[in-house]
Backbone as a printed PyTorch tensor [residue, N CA C, xyz], in Angstrom:
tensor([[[320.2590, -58.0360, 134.2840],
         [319.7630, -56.9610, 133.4360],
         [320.6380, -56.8130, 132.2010]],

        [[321.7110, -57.0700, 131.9490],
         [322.9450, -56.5730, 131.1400],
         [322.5280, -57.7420, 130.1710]],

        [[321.9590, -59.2190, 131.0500],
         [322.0260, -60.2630, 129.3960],
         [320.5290, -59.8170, 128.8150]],

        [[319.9180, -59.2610, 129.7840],
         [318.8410, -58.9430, 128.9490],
         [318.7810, -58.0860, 128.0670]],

        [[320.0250, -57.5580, 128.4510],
         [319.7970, -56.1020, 127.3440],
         [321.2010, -56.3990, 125.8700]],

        [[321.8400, -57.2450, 126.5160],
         [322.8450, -57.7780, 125.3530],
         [321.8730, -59.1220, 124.3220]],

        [[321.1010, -59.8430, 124.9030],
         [320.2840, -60.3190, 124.2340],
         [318.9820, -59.5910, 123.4230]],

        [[318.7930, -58.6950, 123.9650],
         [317.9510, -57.6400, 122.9560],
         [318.8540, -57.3490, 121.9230]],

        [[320.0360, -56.7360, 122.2760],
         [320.6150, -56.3990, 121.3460],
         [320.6770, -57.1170, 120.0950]],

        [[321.4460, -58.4050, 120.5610],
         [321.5630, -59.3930, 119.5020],
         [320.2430, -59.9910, 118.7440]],

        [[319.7200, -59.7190, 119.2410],
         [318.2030, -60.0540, 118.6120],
         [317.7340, -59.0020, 117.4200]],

        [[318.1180, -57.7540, 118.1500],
         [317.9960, -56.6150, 117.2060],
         [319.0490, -56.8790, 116.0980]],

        [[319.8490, -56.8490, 116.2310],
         [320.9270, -56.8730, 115.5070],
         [320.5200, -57.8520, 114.3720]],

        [[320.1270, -59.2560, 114.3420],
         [319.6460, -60.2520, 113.5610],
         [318.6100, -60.3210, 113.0870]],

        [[317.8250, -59.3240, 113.3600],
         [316.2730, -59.1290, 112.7290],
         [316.5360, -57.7830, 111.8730]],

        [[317.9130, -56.5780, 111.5860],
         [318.5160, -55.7240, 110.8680],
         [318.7900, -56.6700, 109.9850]],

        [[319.7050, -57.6040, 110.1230],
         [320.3560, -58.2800, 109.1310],
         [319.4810, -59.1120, 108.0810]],

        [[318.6690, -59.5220, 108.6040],
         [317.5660, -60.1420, 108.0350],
         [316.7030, -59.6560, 107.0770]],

        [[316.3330, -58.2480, 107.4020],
         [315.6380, -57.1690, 106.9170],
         [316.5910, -56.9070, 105.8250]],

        [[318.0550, -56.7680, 106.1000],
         [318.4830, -56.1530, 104.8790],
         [318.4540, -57.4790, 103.3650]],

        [[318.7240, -58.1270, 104.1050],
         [318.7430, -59.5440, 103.1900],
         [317.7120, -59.6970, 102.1890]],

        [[316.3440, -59.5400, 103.3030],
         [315.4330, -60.0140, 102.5580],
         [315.1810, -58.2620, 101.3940]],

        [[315.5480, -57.4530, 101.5920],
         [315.6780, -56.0290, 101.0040],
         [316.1080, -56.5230,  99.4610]],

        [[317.8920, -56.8320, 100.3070],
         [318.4360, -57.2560,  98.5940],
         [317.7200, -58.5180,  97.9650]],

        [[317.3700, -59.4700,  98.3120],
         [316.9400, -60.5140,  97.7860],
         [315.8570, -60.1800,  96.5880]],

        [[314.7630, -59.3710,  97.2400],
         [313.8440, -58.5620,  96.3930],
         [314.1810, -57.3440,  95.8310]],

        [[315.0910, -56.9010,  95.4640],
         [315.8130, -55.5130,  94.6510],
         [316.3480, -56.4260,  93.8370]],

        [[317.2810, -57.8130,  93.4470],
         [317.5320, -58.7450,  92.9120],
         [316.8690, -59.2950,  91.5880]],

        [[315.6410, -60.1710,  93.0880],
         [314.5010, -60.9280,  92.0520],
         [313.8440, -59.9900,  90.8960]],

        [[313.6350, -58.5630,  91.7490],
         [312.7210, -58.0400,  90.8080],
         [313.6910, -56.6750,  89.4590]],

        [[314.9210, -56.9020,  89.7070],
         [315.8500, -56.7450,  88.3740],
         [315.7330, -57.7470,  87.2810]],

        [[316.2070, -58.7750,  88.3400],
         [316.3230, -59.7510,  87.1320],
         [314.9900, -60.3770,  86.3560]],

        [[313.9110, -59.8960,  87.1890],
         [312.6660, -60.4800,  86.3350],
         [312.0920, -59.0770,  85.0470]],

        [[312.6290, -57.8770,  85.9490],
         [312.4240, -56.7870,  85.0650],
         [313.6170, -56.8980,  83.6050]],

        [[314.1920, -57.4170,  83.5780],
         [315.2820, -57.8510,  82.5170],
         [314.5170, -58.6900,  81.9060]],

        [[314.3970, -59.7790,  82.2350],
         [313.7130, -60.9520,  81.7220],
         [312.5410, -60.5060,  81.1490]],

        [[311.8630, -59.9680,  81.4310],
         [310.7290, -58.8980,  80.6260],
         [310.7220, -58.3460,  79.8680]],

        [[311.4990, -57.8120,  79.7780],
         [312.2480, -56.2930,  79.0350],
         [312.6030, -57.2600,  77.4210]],

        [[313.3370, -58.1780,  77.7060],
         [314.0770, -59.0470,  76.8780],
         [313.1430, -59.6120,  76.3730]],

        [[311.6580, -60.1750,  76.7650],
         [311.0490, -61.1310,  76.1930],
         [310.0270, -60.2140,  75.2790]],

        [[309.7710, -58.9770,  75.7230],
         [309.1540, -57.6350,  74.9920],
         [309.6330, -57.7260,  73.7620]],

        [[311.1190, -57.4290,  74.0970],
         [311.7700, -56.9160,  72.9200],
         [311.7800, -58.3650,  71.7150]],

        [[311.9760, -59.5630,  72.2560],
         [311.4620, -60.3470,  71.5390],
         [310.8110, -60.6410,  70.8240]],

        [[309.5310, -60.7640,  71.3240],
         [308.2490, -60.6890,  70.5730],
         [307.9940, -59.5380,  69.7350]],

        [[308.2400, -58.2160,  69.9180],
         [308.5020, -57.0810,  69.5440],
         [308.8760, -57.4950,  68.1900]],

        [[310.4280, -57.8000,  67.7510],
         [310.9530, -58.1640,  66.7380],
         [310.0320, -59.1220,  65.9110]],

        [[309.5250, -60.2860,  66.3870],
         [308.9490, -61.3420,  65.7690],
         [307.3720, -60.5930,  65.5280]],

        [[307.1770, -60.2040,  65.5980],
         [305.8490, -59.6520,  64.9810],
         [306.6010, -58.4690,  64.2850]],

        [[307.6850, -57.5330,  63.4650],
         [307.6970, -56.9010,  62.9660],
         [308.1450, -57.9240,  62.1690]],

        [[309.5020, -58.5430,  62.2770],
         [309.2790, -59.8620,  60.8570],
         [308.2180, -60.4510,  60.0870]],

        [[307.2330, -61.3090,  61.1040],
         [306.3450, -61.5930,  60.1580],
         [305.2160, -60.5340,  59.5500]],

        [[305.0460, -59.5100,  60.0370],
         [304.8140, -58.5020,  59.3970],
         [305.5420, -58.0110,  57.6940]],

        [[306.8050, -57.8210,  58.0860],
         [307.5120, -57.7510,  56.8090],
         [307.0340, -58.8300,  55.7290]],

        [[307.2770, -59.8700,  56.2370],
         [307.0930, -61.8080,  55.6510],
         [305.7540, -61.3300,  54.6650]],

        [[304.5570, -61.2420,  55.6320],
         [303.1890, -60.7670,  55.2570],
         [302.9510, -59.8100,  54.1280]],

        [[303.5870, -58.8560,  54.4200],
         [303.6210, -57.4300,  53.6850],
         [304.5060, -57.8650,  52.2750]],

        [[305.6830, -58.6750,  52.1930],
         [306.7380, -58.6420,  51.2080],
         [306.0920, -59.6070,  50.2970]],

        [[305.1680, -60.6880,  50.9450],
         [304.9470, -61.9530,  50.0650],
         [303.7870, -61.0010,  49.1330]],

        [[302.9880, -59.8540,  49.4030],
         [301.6130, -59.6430,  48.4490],
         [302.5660, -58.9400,  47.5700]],

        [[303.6220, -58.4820,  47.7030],
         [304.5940, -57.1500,  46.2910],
         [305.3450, -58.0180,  45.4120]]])
């Protein structure tokens, strides 16, 4: 009875650990893709107010 219940345990125990893993893994991925976003926004963002300017400066 005792390995059955020390093998639950450990079972439990490794399916916590797992859980937390896969937790951070995806709190991670989805920073760093929310960055990567954020950054490529702001990118494009800029490049269409340039050629805007470009557009706007070449008719004056």
């Amino acid at each position: 009875m005792d390995d059955d219940d020390s093998e639950y345990r450990e079972a439990a125990q490794q399916a916590a650990r797992a859980t937390r893993c896969a937790w951070s893994t995806l709190a991670w991925t989805t920073g760093a893709l929310g960055c990567t976003l954020l950054a490529l926004a702001l990118l494009c963002t800029a490049a269409a107010v340039a050629c805007l300017y470009v557009v706007v400066a070449s008719h004056y």
